[in-house]
N, C-alpha and C positions, 0 to 999 in steps of 0.2 A: 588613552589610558597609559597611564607610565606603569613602567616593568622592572621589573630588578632579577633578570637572571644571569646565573655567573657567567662564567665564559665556560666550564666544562659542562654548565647544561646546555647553552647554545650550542655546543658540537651536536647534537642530539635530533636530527630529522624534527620528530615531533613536537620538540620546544620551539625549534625555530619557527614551524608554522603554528603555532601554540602563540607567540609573542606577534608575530606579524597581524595575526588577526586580533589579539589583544588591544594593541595599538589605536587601532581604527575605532575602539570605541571610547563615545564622548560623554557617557555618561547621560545621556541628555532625556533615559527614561521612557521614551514614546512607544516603547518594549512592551512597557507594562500595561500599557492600556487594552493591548491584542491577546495578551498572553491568559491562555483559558483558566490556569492552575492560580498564578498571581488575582485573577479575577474572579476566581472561587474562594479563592486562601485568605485574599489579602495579606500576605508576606511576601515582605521582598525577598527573602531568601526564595522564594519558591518564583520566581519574575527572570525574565531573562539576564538582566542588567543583574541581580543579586547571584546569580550563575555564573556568572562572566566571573564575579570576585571572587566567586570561589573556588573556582577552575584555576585563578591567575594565582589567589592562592595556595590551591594543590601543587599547584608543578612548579612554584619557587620554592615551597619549602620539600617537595619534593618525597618518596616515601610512600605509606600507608594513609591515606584521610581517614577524617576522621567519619563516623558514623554519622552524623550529625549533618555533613556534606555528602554523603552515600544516597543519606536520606532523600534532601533537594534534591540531587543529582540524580533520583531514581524515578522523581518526581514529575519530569520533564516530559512530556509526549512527542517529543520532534515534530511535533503537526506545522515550523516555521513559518508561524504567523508572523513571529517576533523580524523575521527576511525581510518580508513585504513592507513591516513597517518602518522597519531602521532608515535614517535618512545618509546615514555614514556609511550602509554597505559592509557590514559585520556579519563575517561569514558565520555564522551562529553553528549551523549546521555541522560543519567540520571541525568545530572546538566542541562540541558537546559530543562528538562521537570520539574527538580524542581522549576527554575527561572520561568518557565510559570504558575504552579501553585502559586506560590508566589506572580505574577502580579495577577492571577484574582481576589485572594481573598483579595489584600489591594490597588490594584490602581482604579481609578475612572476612564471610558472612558467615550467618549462623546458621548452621548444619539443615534449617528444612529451608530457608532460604537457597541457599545456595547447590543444595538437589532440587530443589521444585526449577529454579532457572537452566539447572544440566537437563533436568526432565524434558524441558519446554526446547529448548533448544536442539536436541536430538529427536526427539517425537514428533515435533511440529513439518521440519524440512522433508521426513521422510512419509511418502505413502501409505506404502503397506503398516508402516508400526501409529502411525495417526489413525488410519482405518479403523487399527485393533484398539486402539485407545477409545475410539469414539464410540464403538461397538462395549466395551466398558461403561464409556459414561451414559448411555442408553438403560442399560442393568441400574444403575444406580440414579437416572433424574429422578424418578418419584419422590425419593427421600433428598432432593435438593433443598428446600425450604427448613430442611433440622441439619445442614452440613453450615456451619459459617466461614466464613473468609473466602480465601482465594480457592479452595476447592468449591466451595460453593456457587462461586463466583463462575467458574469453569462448566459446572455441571448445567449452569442456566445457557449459559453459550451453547451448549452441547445441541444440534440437531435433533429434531423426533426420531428422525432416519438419517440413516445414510443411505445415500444411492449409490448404486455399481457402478463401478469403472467404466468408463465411455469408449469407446471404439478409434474415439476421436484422440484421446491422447497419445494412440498408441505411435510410435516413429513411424513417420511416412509421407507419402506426399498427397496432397487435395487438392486436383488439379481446377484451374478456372474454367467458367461455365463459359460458352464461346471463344475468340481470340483471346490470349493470354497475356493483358497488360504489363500485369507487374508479378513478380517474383518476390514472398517473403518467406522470414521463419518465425512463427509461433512459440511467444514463451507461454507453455503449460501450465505452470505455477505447481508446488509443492503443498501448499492446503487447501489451494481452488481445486486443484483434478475431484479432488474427497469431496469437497462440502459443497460445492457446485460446477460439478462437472457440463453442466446449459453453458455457462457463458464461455465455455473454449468452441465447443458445439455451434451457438447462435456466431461466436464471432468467425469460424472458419466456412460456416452457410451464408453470412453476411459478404463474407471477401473473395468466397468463390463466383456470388451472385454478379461483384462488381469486376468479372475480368481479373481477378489474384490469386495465384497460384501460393499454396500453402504450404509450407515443410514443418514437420516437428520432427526437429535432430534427437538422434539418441543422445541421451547425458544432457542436454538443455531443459533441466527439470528445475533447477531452486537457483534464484540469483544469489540467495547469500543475505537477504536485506535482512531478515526477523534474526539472525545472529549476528549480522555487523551491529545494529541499533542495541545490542545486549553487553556488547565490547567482546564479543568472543569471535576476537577476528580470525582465528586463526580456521574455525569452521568457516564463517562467512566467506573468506579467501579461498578456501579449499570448495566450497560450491560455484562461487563466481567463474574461478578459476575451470573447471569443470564444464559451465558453462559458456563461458568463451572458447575452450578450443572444439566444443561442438558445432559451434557456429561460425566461427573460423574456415574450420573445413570445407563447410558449405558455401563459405563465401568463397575460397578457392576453386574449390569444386565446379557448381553449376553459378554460382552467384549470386547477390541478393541486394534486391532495393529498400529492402526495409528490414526490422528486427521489431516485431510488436511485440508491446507491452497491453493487454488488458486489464492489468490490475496496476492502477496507479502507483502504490506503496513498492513494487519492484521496478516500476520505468524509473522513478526516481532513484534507485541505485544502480540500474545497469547504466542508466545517462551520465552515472558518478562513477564508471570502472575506469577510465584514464586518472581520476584523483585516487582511487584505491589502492591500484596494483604503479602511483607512481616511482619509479626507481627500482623497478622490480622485472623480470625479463620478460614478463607480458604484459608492459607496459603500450608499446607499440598494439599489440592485435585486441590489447584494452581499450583503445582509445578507436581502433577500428570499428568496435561492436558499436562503444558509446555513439559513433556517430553516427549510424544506423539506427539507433530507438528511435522510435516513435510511439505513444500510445495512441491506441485503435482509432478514438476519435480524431486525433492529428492527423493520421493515415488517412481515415475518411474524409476530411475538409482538404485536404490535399485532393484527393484523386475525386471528389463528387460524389453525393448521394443521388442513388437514384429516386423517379418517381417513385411517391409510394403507391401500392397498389391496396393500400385495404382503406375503409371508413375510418381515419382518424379524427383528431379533434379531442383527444381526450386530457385533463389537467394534470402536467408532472410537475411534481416538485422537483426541481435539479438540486441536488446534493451533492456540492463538489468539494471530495476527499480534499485531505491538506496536501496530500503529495501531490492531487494536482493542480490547486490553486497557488501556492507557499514552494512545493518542491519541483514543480516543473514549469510555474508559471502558466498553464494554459486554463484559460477563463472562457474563453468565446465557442473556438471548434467545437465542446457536446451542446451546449445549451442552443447554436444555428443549427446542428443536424438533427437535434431532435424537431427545431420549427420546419425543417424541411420537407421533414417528414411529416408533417404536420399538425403537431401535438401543441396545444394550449402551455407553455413554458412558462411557470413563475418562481421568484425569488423566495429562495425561505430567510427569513429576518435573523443578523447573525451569522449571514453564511460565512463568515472567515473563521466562526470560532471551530474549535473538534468538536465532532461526537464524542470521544472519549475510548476509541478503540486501538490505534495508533500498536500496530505490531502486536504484543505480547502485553499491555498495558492493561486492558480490562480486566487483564488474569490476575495481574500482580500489583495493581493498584485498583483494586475493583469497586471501592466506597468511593473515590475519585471518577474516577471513569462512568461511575452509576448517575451521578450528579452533570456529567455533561453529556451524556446521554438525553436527559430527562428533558436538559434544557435543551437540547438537540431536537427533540421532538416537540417538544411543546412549539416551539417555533417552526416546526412542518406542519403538523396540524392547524396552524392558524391559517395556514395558507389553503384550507383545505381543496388539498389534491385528491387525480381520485388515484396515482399511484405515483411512486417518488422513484427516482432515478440516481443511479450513482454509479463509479467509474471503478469501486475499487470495493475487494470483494471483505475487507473487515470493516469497513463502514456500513454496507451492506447489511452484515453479520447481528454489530452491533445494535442499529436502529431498528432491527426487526425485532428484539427482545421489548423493545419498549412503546412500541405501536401493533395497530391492528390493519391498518393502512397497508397495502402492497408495495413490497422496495424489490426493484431490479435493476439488472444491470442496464443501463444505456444502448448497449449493441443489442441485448434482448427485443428490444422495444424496437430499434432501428429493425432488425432480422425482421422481426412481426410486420410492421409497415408496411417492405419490402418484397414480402412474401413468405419470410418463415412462417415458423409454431407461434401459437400463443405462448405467452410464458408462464411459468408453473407462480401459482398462486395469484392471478388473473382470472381465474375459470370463472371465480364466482361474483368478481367485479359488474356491477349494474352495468357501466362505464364501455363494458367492453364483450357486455351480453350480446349472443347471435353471433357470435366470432368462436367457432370450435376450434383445438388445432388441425393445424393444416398442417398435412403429411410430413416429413423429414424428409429432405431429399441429401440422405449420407451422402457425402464426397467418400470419392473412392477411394480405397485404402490404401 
């Protein structure tokens, strides 16, 4: 793609990598065929390739865009399908995160737009004030069905309950059960501790079970991802940032083999802290973390599953998030450790495309997001499983609003096999009747 930027926007960091990625693209379309929103919409403005133009043309003429490219531009789910399919290698990913930080800091939204995205972006990363939030939208689901839009939209996400705080997130170490293979640290997550506090729980009973010793540093709470993907880097850096020198420490300190990721949608940004904080004085111990991540199932296909020890055989649908088919590339490690464990594994038809939950998206483009959902599910249920699996906890989130079917985490299922708990909404599965939970053996704190 040919460019036309001066020579005083080329001084400029972000134009330069703004044009070099420009460049590589040929136009040649193959974008469109994967991309969820262009194959909802049918607009090209809403298609990766129709993105790209108008990103190329945001930063040549440089300024405020216009609404119009806000719009598109807001439109996008980063689910980078458009990655996988490109034959040219058009980093899609870091031009559209540049184009988004480029909107927040020169366009003007309008006043409930631009407090509901402050809302979301401060309430979301933090615990305690999500808790009280959620503890609100409880008072008020009933009357979800007479709320329209993106409140309403919000109020159906909203949990029946919320559950208390885990014992497990608290800092500390979880020592391995027997000789002590490997040595990691645990990212907690910032909306997972709240909305599903089992899968830090199943995956630190999982890794204790295998020989790994477990840390959760104080301050290694939010990588940053649901405000980098917003363009409000300046929180996003400030959590990142947070988080790397907690874990830092620790790698100074006692050291560490690994940095787990559980939730897809954050390994693909912690794997992304050396392009983040590039040229920045944590670039070096950014690039240290980055290469330490691993999500849980890469960890596990690494180091071995063990036998399982309970009657498996039962049918998962694998549901594998965009971040980690598109953002992190890993296809095989969940879908072999769930067969090893023994569970009947099938394809859901489709599976490149989103669910439709992609960060902050179902909130703020929820008539969009409702629509790939739908289609999300119709195509699990054809496969009829007797419960679905996923790797990342707002896909999770999402496809349960629109099914009756049970979705858990991956490591849930693997822990259960293994010797954990049953997992919570499992109880009343035909599938997996005769199987009470089996005790919790806390690692110790």
């Amino acid at each position: 793609m040919q460019t036309n930027f001066t020579l005083a926007q080329l001084a400029k960091p972000e134009v330069q990598e703004a044009e070099r990625i420009l460049r590589k693209c040929v136009h040649c379309g193959f974008c469109t065929a994967t991309c969820p929103t262009y194959i909802t919409l049918g607009d090209e403005l809403d298609s990766p390739r129709g993105r790209i133009y108008q990103i190329k043309d945001m930063f040549e003429k440089g300024g405020p865009p216009s609404p119009k490219v806000v719009k598109h531009i807001d439109r996008c789910l980063s689910c980078l399908s458009c990655m996988t399919t490109c034959p040219s290698g058009v980093d899609y990913m870091h031009l559209i995160d540049r184009g988004r930080e480029h909107i927040e800091k020169t366009h003007t939204r309008s006043p409930v737009d631009r407090h509901l995205r402050d809302l979301l972006a401060r309430v979301l990363p933090n615990p305690r004030l999500f808790r009280l939030a959620l503890l609100g939208a409880w008072v008020a689901r009933p009357f979800r069905n007479l709320i329209p839009g993106r409140i309403g939209a919000m109020l159906h996400l909203a949990p029946k309950s919320v559950p208390g705080p885990s014992p497990f997130d608290r800092p500390g170490v979880y020592p391995a059960e027997g000789v002590r293979k490997k040595r990691v640290a645990l990212l907690i997550g910032c909306a997972q501790q709240v909305l599903a506090p089992q899968i830090n729980e199943a995956t630190i009973r999982l890794l204790n079970r295998h020989g790994v010793e477990v840390v959760v540093s104080k301050g290694a709470d939010c990588c940053g991802a649901l405000t980098h993907h917003m363009g409000k880097t300046d929180l996003s850096h400030g959590s990142a940032a947070s988080t790397i020198a907690a874990w830092v420490r620790e790698i100074d300190g006692n050291g560490l083999d690994a940095v787990i990721i559980n939730a897809s949608g954050c390994g693909t940004t912690v794997k992304d802290y050396g392009h983040m904080f590039a040229g920045d004085a944590l670039e070096a111990d950014a690039k240290r973390v980055a290469a330490l991540a691993r999500d849980v199932t890469e960890f596990l296909a690494e180091i071995g599953l063990t036998e399982p020890t309970r009657r498996t055989g039962q049918v998962i649908a694998y549901h594998s998030a965009c971040s980690m088919q598109h953002g992190q590339r890993i296809k095989d490690p969940p879908r072999a450790l769930l067969r090893t464990a023994g569970f009947e594994v099938r394809e859901i038809p489709e599976g490149h495309i989103c669910c439709g939950s992609a960060g902050t998206y179902n909130m703020l483009q929820p008539e969009l997001s409702e629509a790939l959902r739908d289609r999300k599910v119709r195509n699990i249920e054809s496969t009829e499983p007797d419960a679905v699996a996923a790797g990342n906890l707002g896909c999770i989130t999402q496809i349960a609003t629109g099914t009756g079917i049970p979705i858990v985490h991956t490591v849930e299922l693997l822990d259960w096999a293994t010797g954990g708990p049953l997992p919570g909404g499992l109880e009343e599965s035909e599938a997996f009747a005769g199987w009470p939970p089996a005790a919790h053996t806390r690692a110790a704190e």
